[in-house]
C-alpha positions in Angstrom: 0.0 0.0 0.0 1.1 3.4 -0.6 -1.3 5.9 1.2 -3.1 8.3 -1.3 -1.4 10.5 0.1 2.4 12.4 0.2 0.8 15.7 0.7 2.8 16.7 -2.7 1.9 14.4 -4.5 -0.7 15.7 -6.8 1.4 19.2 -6.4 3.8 18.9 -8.9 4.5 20.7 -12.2 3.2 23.1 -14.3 1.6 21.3 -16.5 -0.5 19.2 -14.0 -4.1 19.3 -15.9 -7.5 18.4 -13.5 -10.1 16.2 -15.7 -13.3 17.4 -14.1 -14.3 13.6 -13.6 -9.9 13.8 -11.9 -9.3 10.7 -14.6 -5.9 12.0 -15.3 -2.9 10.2 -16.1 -0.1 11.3 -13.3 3.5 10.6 -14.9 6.4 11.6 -12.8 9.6 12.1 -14.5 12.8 12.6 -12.3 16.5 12.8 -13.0 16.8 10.4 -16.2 19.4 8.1 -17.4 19.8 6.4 -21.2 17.2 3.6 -21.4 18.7 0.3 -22.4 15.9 -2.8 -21.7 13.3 -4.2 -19.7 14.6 -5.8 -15.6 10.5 -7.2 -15.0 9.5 -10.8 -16.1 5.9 -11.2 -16.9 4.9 -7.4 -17.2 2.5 -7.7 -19.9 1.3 -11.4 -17.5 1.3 -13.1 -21.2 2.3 -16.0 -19.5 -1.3 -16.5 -18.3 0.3 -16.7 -14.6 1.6 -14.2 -12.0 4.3 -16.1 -11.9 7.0 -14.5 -10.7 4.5 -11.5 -9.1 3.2 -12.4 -5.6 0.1 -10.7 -4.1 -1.0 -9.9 -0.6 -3.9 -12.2 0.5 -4.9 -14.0 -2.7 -6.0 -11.4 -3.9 -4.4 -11.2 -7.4 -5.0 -13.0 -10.5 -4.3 -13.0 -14.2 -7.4 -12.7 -16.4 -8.3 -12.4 -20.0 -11.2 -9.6 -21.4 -9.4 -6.9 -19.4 -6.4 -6.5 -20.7 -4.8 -3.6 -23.0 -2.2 -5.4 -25.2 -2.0 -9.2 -25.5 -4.4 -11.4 -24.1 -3.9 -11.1 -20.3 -3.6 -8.5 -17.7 -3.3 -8.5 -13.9 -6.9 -8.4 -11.8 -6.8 -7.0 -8.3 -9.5 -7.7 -5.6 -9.4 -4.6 -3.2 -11.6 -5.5 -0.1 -12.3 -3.3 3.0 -9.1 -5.2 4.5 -6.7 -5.4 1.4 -5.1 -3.8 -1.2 -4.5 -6.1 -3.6 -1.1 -5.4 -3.9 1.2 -7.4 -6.0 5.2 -7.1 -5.9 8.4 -8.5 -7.9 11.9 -8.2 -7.0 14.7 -7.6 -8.8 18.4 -7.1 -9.4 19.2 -3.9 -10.1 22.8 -1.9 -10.1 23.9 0.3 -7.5 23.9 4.8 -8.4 21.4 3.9 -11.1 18.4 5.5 -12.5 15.2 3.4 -13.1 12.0 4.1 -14.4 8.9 1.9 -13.7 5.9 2.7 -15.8 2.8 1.0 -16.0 -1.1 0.6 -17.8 -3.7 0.4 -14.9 -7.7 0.8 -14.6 -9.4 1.6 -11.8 -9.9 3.9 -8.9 -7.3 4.4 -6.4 -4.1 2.5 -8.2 -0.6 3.0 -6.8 2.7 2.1 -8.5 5.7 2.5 -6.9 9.1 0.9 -5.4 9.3 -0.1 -2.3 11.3 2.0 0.2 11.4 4.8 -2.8 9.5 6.9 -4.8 5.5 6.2 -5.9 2.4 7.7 -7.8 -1.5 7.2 -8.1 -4.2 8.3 -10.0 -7.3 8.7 -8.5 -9.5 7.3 -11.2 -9.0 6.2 -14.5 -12.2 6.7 -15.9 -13.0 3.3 -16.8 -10.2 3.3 -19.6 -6.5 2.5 -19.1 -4.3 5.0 -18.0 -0.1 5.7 -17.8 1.8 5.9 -14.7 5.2 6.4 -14.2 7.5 6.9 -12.0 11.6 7.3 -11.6 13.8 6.3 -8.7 17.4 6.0 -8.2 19.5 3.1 -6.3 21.9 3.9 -3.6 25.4 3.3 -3.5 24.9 0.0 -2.2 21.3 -1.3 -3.3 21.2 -4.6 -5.3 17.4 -5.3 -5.4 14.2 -3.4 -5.7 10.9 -4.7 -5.2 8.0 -2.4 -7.7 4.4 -2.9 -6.5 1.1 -1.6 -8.1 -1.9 -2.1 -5.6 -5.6 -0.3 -5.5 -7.2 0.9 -2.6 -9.5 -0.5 0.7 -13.0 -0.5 -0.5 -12.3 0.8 -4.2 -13.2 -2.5 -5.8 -11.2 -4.5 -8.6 -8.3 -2.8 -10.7 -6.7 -4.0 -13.8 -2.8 -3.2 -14.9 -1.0 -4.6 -17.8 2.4 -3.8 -19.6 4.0 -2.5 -16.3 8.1 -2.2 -17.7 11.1 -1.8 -15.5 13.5 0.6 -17.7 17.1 1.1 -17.4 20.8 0.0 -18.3 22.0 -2.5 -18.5 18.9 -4.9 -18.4 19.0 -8.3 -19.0 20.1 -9.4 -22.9 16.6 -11.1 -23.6 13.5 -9.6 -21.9 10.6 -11.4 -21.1 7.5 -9.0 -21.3 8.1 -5.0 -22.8 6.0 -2.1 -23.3 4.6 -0.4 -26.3 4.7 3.1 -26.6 2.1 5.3 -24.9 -0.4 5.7 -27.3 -1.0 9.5 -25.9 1.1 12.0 -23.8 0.3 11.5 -20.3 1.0 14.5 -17.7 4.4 15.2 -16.5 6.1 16.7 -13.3 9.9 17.3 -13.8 9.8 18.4 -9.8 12.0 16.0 -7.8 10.7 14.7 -4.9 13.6 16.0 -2.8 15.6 18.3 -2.5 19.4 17.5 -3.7 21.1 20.8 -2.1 23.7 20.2 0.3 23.5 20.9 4.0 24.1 24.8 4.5 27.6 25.6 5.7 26.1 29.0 7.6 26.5 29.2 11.2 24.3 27.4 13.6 22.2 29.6 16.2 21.5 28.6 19.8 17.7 29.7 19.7 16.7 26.4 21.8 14.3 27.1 24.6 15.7 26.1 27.9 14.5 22.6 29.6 11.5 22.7 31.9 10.2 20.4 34.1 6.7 20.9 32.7 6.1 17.6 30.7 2.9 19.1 28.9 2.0 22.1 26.4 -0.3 24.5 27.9 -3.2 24.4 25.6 -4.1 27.8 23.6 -6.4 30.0 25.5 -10.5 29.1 25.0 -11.8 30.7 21.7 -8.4 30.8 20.2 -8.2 29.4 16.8 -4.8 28.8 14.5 -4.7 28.2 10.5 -1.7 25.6 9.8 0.0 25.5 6.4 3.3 23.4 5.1 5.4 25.7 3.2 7.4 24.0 0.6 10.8 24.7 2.2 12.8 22.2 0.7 12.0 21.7 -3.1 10.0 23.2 -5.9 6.5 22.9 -7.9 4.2 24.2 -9.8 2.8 26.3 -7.0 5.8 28.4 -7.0 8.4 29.0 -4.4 7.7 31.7 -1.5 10.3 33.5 0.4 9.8 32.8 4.0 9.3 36.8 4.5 6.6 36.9 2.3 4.3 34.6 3.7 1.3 36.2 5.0 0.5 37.2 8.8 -2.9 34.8 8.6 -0.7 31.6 9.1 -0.3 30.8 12.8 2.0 27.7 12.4 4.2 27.1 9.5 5.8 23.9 9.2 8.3 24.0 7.1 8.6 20.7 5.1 10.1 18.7 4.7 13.2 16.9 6.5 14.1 13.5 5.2 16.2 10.9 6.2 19.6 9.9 5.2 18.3 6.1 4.4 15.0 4.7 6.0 16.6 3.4 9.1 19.5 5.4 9.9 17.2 7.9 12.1 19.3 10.6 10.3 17.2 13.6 9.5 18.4 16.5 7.2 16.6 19.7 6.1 18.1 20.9 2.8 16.9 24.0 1.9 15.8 24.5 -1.7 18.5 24.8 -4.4 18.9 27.9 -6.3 18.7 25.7 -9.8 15.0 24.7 -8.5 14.0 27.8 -6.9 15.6 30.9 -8.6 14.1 33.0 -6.2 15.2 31.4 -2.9 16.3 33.9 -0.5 20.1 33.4 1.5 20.2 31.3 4.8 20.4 34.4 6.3 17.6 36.1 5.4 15.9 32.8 5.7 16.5 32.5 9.8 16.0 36.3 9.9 12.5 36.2 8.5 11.7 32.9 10.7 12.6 35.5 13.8 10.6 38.2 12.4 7.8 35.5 12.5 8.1 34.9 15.9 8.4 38.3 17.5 4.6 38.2 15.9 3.5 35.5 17.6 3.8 32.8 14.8 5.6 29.0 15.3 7.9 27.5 12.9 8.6 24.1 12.8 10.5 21.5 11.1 8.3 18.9 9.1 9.7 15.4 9.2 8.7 12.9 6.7 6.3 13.2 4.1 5.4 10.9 1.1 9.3 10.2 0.2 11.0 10.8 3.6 10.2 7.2 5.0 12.0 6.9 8.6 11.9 3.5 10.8 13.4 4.3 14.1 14.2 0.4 14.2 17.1 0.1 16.6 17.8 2.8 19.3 20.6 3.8 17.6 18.7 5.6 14.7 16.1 6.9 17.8 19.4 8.7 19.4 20.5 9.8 15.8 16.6 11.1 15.1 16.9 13.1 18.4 20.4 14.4 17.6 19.9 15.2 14.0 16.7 17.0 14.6 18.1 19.1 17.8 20.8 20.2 15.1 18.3 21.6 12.7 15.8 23.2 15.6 18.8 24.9 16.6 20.4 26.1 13.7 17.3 27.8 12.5 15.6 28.7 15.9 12.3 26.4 15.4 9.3 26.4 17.6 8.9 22.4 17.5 8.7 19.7 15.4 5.7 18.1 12.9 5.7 14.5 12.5 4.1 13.5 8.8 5.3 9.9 8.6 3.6 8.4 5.5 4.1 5.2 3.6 5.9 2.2 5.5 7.4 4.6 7.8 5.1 3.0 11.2 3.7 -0.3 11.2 2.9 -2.6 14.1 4.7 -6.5 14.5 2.4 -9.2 14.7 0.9 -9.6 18.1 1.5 -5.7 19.0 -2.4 -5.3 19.5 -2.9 -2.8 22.5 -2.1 1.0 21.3 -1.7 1.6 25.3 1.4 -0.8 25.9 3.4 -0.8 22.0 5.8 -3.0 21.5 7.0 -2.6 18.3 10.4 -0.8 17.6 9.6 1.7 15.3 6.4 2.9 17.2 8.2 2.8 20.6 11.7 4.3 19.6 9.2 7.3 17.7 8.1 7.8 20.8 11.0 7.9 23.5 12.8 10.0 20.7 10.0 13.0 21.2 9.6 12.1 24.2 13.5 13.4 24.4 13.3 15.9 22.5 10.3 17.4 24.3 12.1 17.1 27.7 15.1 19.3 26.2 13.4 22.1 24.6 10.8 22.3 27.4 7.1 23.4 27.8 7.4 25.8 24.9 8.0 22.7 22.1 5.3 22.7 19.4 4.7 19.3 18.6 2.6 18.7 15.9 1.4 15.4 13.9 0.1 15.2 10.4 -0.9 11.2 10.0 -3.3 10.2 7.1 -6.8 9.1 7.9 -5.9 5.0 6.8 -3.2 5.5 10.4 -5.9 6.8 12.8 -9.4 6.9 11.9 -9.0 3.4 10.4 -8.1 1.5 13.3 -12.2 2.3 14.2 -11.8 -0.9 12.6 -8.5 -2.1 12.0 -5.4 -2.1 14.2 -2.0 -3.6 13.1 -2.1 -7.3 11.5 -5.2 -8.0 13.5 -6.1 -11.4 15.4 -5.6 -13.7 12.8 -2.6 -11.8 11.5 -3.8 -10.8 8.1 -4.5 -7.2 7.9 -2.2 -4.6 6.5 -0.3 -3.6 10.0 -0.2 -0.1 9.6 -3.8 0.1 10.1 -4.0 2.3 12.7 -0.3 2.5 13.5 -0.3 6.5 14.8 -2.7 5.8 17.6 -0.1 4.4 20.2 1.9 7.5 19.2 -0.6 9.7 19.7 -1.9 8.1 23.1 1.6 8.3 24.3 2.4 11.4 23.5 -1.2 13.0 24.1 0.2 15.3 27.2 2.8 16.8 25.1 0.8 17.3 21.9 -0.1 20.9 21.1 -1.6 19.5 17.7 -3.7 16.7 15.6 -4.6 17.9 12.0 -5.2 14.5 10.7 -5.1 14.9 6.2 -8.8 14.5 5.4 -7.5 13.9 2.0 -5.9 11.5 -0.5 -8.3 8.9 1.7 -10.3 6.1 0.8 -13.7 5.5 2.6 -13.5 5.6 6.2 -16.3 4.3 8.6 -17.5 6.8 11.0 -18.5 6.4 14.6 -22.5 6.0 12.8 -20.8 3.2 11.3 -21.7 4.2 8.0 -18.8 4.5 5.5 -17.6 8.3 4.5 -16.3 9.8 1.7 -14.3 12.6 0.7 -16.0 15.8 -1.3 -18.0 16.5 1.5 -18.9 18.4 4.5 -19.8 14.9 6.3 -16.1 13.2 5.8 -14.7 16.3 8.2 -17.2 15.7 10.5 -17.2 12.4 11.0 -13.2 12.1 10.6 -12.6 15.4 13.2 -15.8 13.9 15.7 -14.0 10.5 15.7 -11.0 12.5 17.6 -13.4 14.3 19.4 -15.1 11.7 21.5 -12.9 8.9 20.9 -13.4 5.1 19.8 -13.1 1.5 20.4 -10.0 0.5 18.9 -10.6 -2.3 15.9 -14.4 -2.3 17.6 -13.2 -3.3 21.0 -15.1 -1.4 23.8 -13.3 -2.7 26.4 -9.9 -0.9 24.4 -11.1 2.5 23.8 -9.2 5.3 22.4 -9.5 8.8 24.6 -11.2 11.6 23.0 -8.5 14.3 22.6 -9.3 18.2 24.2 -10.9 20.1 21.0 -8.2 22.3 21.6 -5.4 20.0 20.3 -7.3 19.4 17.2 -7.4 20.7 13.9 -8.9 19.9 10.1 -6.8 18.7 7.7 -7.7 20.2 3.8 -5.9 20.3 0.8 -6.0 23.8 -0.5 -7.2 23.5 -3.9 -7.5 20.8 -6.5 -3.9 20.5 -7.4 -3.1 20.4 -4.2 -4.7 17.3 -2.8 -7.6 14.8 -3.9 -10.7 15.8 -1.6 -10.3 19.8 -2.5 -13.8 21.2 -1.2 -15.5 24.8 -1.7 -15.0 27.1 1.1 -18.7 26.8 2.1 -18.2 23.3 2.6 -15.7 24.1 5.2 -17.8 26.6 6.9 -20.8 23.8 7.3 -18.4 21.2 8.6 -17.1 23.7 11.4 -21.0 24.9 12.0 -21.5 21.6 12.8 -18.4 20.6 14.4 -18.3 24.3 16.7 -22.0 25.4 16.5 -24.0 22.3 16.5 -25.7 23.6 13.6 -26.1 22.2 9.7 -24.9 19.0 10.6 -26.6 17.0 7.5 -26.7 13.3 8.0 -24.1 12.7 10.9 -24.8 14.0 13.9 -21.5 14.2 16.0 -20.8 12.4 19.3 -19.1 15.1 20.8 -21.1 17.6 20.8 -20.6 21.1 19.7 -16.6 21.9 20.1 -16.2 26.1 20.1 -12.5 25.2 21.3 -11.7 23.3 18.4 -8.6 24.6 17.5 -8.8 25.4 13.3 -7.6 24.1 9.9 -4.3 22.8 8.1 -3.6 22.9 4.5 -1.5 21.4 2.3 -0.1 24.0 1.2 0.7 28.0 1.8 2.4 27.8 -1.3 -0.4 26.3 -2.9 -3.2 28.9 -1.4 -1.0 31.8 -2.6 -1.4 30.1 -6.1 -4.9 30.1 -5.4 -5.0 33.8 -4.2 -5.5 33.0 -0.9 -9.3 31.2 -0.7 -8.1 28.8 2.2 -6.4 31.5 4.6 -9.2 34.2 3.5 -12.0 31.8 4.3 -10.5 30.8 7.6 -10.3 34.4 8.7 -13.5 35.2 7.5 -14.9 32.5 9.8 -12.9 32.7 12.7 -12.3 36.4 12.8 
């Protein structure tokens, strides 16, 4: 599975085109490299067999009637508990640049590399579709394992002629692609920045250590607007100087830092190149204007993670790195706190790890000692902030990790431990009410994005807490409304589940005034304290002349 969901992912390139009916081909082109021949066996599944593709649960099969070239193509069964997704390894040569492309049909279909870089499209439109998608091996990498999956609840989906590209390939190819028959939509916006760690001087703007363990919550009534600010790479909604980022955004999280490798626990923050952002101001100005946001009240933190930055704190050693690495870039800049966005494979829970009160897997339980840490040095005054997707928290209404019998996806749910142990010290949920596939609701009826009733039934779920994986005897605490906020993309390129500004005003009637609630009716009860919104992105609002940050303000006053 890869979430619907790297917050930038459907925020890349100028020439990004919205179908109205969103059946547009996504094709992601990064750094290239001469193609020489095909690395998968069976792409086009002519064989009649997946043979050598394995897929999660039995839930993939080659069938005829479905398929774009040749006879045969590859049939996924999504469920409410799977994915469908299907995998093959392969050898591949170290400091080289792959691209994996693929024909799928469907709604929600993924392809991507494992570990590495990924794409979706959110519908197809009933027709086949292009993706594609670039990656590059590490110095040392060998294999890489490409999956295609769909989406929980999204039904069947259908690929075919999925090609491995790059040189050196094996001298006779099993299965190749033909050429696109039309252009699909291209982003030549790397997923990462590639600039080197700034050589200016560090700054020792840390807040002293308290013995306070908890974040006094914001005074009642008060209300903060979130935004990510693309810090660290470039798209088509533009770059933006930190000094020119409007007064209306209470918390900017500056996004993103990524790891070193996936389990190191070594986080950098590399500002945006001058090659990818002509306009990027000098470090200097940079941690000036990040001062001149504070003297006015505002809190700048770092954003770790993402759709690309995958970290597993799997050993303690890459928890102490995390909490080293991280203090380094806090203090070099002077930043409030720190904003976990961990996407992808980044938490999961081991088989057997089913009570979110007492974790015992590694990656959930280092996470948490590591902020934990962190939290203890910087004191009362640390912002902490967490960005999970709906599939990590809401989900696990339902699902939690690998589930009794052990065959659930295990990252169902996977934030809740984190949240419930860190729930004293966090100043912030905006859970991303986008990029998500149906989610049941505490009516147990199943909710859908493009809606007032998804926020409201996503944001009352936090509100008066749950039974975890329907357990009432295991019950998730409802947070204090003034710890949560709404996660929104900021307009259509931004994020799949873009809604209309009064869309967002009836889910926070409902949600603050107990008023035009529609079909859910939440178990909370009216919330004035509810703390505000997030988007994804300020850079993206600007681009769309500010409806998000307007709207709020208009609302909120």
């Amino acid at each position: 599975m890869r979430t619907p969901g790297r917050k930038r992912l459907l925020a890349a390139g100028t020439a990004w085109a919205v179908a109205a009916a969103g059946a547009v081909a996504i094709s992601f082109g990064l750094s290239g490299s001469a193609s020489a021949g095909e690395f998968l066996v069976n792409g086009g599944f002519e064989s009649g067999t997946l043979n050598p593709w394995t897929c999660s649960g039995s839930t993939g099969s080659v069938v005829t009637g479905h398929a774009r070239t040749g006879t045969y193509a590859l049939a996924g069964a999504a469920s409410a508990t799977d994915t469908a997704q299907c995998t093959q390894t392969v050898a591949v040569a170290p400091n080289t640049t792959y691209t994996l492309s693929a024909y799928v049909n469907g709604a929600y279909v993924y392809l991507g590399v494992d570990g590495g870089a990924s794409t979706w499209t959110p519908s197809t439109g009933g027709a086949y579709q292009k993706l594609a998608v670039s990656f590059t091996t590490t110095a040392t990498q060998t294999s890489a394992t490409v999956f295609t999956h769909g989406w929980y609840g999204q039904g069947t989906y259908y690929a075919d002629d999925i090609s491995l590209d790059g040189p050196g390939a094996p001298a006779s190819p099993s299965a190749s692609v033909p050429a696109s028959p039309s252009p699909s939509v291209s982003a030549s916006a790397s997923a990462s920045a590639s600039a080197s760690p700034s050589t200016s001087a560090s700054a020792s703007a840390s807040a002293s250590p308290s013995s306070s363990a908890s974040t006094p919550p914001p005074p009642p009534g008060s209300h903060a607007l979130v935004g990510y600010l693309h810090a660290s790479f470039a798209n088509g909604a533009g770059y933006m100087k930190m000094s020119d980022v409007p007064d209306s955004w209470d918390i900017i999280d500056l996004a993103f830092g990524e790891p070193d490798s996936i389990t190191s626990g070594n986080i950098h923050f590399n500002r945006c190149p001058v090659a990818q952002c002509p306009g990027v101001e000098s470090d200097a100005d940079f941690k000036t204007a990040i001062a001149a946001k504070q003297a006015k009240g505002k809190k700048v933190l770092l954003s770790i993670g993402g759709q690309n930055g995958e970290v597993q704190l799997t050993t303690t050693a890459a928890r102490d790195a995390f909490v080293s690495s991280v203090s380094s870039i806090i203090d070099k800049w002077g930043l409030d706190g720190l904003d976990i966005d961990f996407e992808g494979h980044s938490l999961s829970l081991n088989t057997g790890d089913n009570d979110f009160k007492n974790p015992t897997t590694p990656v959930i339980t280092n996470l948490i000692s590591a902020v934990k840490t962190l939290k203890a040095k910087y004191g009362a005054n640390f912002q902490l902030t967490m960005a999970p997707e709906t599939f990590f928290v809401q989900l696990g209404y339902q699902y939690y990790g690998s589930g009794p019998w052990g065959g659930q996806d295990p990252r169902a749910g996977a934030f809740l431990p984190v949240i419930y142990a860190l729930r004293d010290d966090l100043t912030l949920l905006h859970v991303q009410d986008y990029n998500s596939g149906s989610i049941m609701g505490l009516d147990n009826q199943y909710h859908n994005m493009g809606g007032a009733d998804f926020h409201i039934a996503m944001t009352d779920m936090l509100l008066a807490g749950f039974p975890v994986a329907g357990n009432t005897a295991n019950m998730f605490p409802a947070l204090k409304p003034s710890q949560v906020a709404i996660g929104m993309p900021a307009n259509t390129y931004a994020g799949n589940g873009y809604v209309a500004p009064s869309v967002v005003n009836q889910a926070l009637d409902c949600l603050t005034k107990g008023t035009g609630c529609g079909s859910y009716t939440p178990r909370a009860g009216k919330q004035p304290n509810l703390r505000g919104l997030m988007t994804w992105s300020i850079n993206w609002d600007n681009y769309n002349k500010n409806e998000f940050s307007n709207n709020f303000h208009s609302y909120f006053g």
